[in-house]
N, C-alpha and C positions, 0 to 999 in steps of 0.2 A: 369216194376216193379213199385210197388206204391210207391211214393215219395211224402218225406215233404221238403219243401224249408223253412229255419230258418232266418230271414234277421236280421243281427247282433245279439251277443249274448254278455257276459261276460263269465269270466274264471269258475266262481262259481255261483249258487245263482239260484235262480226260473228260469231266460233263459237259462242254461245249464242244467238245470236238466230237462227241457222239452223234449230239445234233446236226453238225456240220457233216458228218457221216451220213445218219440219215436222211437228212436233205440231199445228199448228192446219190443218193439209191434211188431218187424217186418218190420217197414219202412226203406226204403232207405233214409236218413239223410242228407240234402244238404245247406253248410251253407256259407252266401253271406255275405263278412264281410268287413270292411273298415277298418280293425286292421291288420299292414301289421306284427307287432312280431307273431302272430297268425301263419303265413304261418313256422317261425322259429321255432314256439313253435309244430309245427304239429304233433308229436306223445305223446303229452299229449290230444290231442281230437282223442281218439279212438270210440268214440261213432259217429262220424263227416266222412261220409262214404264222401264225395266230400265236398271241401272244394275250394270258386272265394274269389281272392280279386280283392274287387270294390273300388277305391280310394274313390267316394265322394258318392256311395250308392244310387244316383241320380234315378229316376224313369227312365230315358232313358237306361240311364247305367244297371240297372233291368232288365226291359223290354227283352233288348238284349240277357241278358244271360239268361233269364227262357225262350225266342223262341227257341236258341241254346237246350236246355234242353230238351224241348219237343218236336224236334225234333230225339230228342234218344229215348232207349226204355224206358223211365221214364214216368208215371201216374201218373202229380202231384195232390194230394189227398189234398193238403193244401198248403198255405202260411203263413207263421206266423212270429210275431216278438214282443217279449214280452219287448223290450225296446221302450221307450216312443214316441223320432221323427222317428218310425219308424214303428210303431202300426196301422193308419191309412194307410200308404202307403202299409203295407203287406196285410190289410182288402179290397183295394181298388183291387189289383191286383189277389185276391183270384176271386174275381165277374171276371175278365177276362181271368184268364187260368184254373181256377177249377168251380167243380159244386158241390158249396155250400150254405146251406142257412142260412150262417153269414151277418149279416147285421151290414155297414159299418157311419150309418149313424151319429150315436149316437156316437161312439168314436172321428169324428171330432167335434162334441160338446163339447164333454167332455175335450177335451186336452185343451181347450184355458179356464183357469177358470176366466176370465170379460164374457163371452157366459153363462158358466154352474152357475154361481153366476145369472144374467141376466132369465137364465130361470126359476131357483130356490125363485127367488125374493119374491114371494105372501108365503112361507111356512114360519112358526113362524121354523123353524130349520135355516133360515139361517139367520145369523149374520149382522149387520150392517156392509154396503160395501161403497166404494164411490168410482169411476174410472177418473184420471184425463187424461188428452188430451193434448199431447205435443203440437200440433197447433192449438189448440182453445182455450186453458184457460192460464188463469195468473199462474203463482207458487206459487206467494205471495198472491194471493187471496184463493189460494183452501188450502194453509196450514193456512192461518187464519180461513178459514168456519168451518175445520176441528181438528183443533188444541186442543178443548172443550172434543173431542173424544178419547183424550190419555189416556192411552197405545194403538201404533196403530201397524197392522204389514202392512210393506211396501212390495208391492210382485212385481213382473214380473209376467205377466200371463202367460210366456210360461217358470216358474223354475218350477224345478224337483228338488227332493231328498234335498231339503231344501236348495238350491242354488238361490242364490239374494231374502231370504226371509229373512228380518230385523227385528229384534225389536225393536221399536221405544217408549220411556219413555217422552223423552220433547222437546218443541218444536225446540230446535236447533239439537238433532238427528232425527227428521223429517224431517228438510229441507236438514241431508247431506242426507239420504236417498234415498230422493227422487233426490236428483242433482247423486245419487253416478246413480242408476239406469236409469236415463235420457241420461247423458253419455254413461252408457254403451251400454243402448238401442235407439237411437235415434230416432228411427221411432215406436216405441211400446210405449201402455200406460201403466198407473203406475198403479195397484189396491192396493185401503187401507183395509184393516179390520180392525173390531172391536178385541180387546185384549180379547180373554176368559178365566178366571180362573177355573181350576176344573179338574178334570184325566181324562187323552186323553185317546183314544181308537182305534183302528183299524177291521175295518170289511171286509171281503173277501167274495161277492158274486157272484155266479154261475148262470146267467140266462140260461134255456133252455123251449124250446117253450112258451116261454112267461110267464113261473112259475119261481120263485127263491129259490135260496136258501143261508140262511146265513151259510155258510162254517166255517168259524170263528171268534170269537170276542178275539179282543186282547188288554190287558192294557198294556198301552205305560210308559215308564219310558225316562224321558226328562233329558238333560244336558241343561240349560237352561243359557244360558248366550247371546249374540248379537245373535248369530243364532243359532235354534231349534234344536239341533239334539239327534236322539231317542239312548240311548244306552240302553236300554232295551225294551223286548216283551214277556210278559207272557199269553199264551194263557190259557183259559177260556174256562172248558168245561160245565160250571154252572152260571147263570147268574139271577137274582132277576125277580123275572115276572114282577116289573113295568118297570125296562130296557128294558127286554123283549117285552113287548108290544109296547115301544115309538122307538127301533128300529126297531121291523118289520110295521111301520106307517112312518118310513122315508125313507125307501127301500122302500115301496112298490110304495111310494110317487114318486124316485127317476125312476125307472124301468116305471111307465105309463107314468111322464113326456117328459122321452126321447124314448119312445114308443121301447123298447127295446125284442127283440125276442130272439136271441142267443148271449151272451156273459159273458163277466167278467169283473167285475171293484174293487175296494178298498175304503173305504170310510175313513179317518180321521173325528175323533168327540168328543167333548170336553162337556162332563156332568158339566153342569154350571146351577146354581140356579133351580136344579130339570129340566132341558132341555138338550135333548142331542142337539147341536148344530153341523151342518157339518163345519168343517174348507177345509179339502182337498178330493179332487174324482180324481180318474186315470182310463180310460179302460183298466186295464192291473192287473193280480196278481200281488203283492207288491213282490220286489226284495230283493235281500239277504238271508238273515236267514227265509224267512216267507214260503216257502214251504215244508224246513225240519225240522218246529216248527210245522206245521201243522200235518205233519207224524208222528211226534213223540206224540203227544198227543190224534190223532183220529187215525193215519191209512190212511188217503184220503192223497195220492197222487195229489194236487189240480192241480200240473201241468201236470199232465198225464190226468186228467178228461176236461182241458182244450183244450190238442191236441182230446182229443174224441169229443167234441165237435165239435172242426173243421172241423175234415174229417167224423161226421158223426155218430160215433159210439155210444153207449148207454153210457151213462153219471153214473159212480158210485158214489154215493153221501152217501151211509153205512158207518158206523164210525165201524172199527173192536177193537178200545180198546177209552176208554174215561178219559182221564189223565192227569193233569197240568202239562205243560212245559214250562219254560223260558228261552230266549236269553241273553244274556248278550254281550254287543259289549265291543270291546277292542280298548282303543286309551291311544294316549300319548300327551304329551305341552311340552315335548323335542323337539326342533328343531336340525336338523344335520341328516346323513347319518347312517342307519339300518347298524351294524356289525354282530350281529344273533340272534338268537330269546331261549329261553330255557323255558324249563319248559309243555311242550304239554305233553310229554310222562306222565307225574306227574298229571295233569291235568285230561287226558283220564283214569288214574287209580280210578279216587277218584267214591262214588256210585253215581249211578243216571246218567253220565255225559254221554252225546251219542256223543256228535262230537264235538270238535276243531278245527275249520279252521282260519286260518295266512293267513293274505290279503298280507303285504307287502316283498318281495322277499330284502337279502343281499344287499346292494347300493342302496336302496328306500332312496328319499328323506321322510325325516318324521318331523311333526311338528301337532299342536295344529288344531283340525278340522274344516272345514266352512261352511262343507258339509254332506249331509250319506254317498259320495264317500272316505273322509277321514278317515273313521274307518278303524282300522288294522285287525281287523278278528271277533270273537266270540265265546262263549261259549254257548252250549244247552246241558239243563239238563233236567231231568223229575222230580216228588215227585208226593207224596198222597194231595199234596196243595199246593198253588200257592207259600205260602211263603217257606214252603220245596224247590219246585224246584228253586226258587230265590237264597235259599242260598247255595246250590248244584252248582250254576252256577256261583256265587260270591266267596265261597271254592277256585271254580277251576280255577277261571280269576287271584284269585290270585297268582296261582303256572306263568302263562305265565311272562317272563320277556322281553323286546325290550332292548336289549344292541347297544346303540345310540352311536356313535361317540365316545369320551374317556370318556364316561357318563353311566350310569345304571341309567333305568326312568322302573319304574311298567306301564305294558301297558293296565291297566284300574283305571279310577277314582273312587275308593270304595265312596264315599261321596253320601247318596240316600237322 
């Protein structure tokens, strides 16, 4: 039976819904997880035809169980893993028990961003960087060369989802930064960038044989306080032909650089003084709300066109409806323990609204976010304009309520 092998997933968002993708193609659906409530939770993945837990996800630990696997009646057709430490390691393993022609090479470049900054370097799109070296350079010396360069953002080049990314104003939150991230990561180095001002953006491309395609452009809406985090995404199905032309010159830029033949990556980028500028790249679809923002405004299924990819199949890249939609994430700055949630049903009735999903489950610790894992769910709505769908999605975040501890906190910040 042809078989897809899923290496870790999430409850919701672009890695489950891949699964639920291909389970509805017909595949046998096999998902290798290090999430052991998973195994408790197991009749909420009906899409999830075999389900290992692998305590630490390990490549040996892998290994073992896809030999086991294949020696059943299973054809694995693909390996995949749309979460980030885990993206490479499923590319890597696809070259040794399937026969595909994904190439793995590019995405371990892409995950360490001092490499993809590093190869990026010669293009007027990438931003003032600087990389310091826990045992070769001074502390005191690399915040004073660099200090001239504030507003800076202090990163770990192996965070995700806006996790140990700092914003740094003067020079004494520089140096906790940089000490806070030195601690945490001992043996890894620090990268700086340049602060860019201007509306972020988000891009979703599809390489197949060596052609691309920009899949979607999305204006990002920022909670901007010490750490970045996106609580909105209004996809864009109309965009200015000068944007136009200076993103398809930095995709295309990005795809020969890393000599890219089949895959998928996301680009973050900040339109700053008439330049689009890259801030972030992931080999991977963007997580969360971005695969059913994308469906709802074109139709493309991106994470179904991503398992075709995989295993081979013809890649749909047709838009069946062409329509602005916004996300709206939901969070709170109450701290204390979730009592229950109201207001969805209310929500789901208002026009435009297509889905409501509530991240955090009764007895969730909850409090003020640090991360994009810290948002409590969202709203997606459609309209005839971008700001129609914004305020369709803003309406309905405001029916959700988070009833916290012996508190009532509204669980989105209306303030844009």
């Amino acid at each position: 039976m042809l078989s897809i092998v899923f290496i870790e997933t999430n409850k919701s968002g672009s890695s489950r819904e891949a699964i639920k993708a291909a389970e509805a193609m017909g595949y046998f659906t096999i998902l290798l997880t290090a999430k052991q409530k998973f195994l408790s939770q197991r009749e909420e993945f009906p899409d999830v035809h075999e389900m290992y837990f692998i305590e630490d996800l390990s490549v040996e630990k892998i290994k073992e169980k896809l030999t086991f696997l294949s020696t059943q009646s299973k054809k694995l057709k693909a390996i995949i893993s749309f979460i980030d430490q885990y993206v490479y390691r499923a590319a890597q393993l696809t070259k040794l028990y399937c026969d595909s022609n994904m190439n793995s090479e590019f995405i371990c470049k892409m995950l360490n961003k001092i490499q993809t900054r590093k190869a990026l370097k010669h293009y007027n799109f990438t931003p003032f960087f600087s990389v310091y070296n826990q045992h070769s350079e001074d502390l005191k010396l690399f915040i004073k060369e660099n200090k001239n360069k504030l507003p800076l953002m202090v990163k770990s080049p192996l965070s995700t989802g806006s996790k140990d990314v700092i914003y740094v104003k003067t020079p004494s939150e520089f140096k906790k930064a940089m000490r806070l991230l030195i601690s945490k990561y001992p043996e890894v180095p620090v990268l700086i960038e340049e602060y860019l001002k201007g509306q972020q953006y988000l891009a979703e491309i599809l390489v197949h044989n060596g052609s691309y395609t920009i899949v979607a452009f999305v204006e990002q809406t920022l909670l901007e306080k010490e750490r970045f985090i996106v609580i909105g995404y209004g996809l864009l199905p109309e965009i200015s032909e000068i944007l136009y032309n200076k993103l398809h010159q930095l995709v295309s830029s990005i795809v020969d650089e890393f000599n890219m033949d089949n895959g998928s990556f996301h680009i973050e980028l900040k339109y700053s003084d008439d330049q689009l500028k890259l801030i972030e790249m992931n080999p991977r679809i963007s997580g969360g709300v971005m695969n059913s923002l994308i469906e709802a405004g074109s139709g493309i299924n991106l994470a179904r066109e991503i398992v075709n990819l995989h295993v081979g199949e013809r890649v749909n890249m047709v838009k069946t409806k062409n329509q602005y939609a916004y996300a709206r994430y939901l969070i709170t700055h109450t701290t204390g323990v979730l009592e229950k949630v109201t207001g969805k049903n209310r929500a789901l009735s208002l026009p435009g609204v297509e889905r409501v999903y509530i991240k955090p489950r009764k007895g969730a610790k909850m409090g003020s976010p640090l991360s994009m894992g810290d948002r409590c769910g969202y709203v997606l709505a459609t309209g005839g304009s971008l700001t129609e769908a914004k305020a369709r999605a803003l309406e309905a975040s405001q029916e959700i309520e988070f009833h916290i501890a012996q508190d009532k906190e509204r669980g989105v910040d209306h303030n844009d």
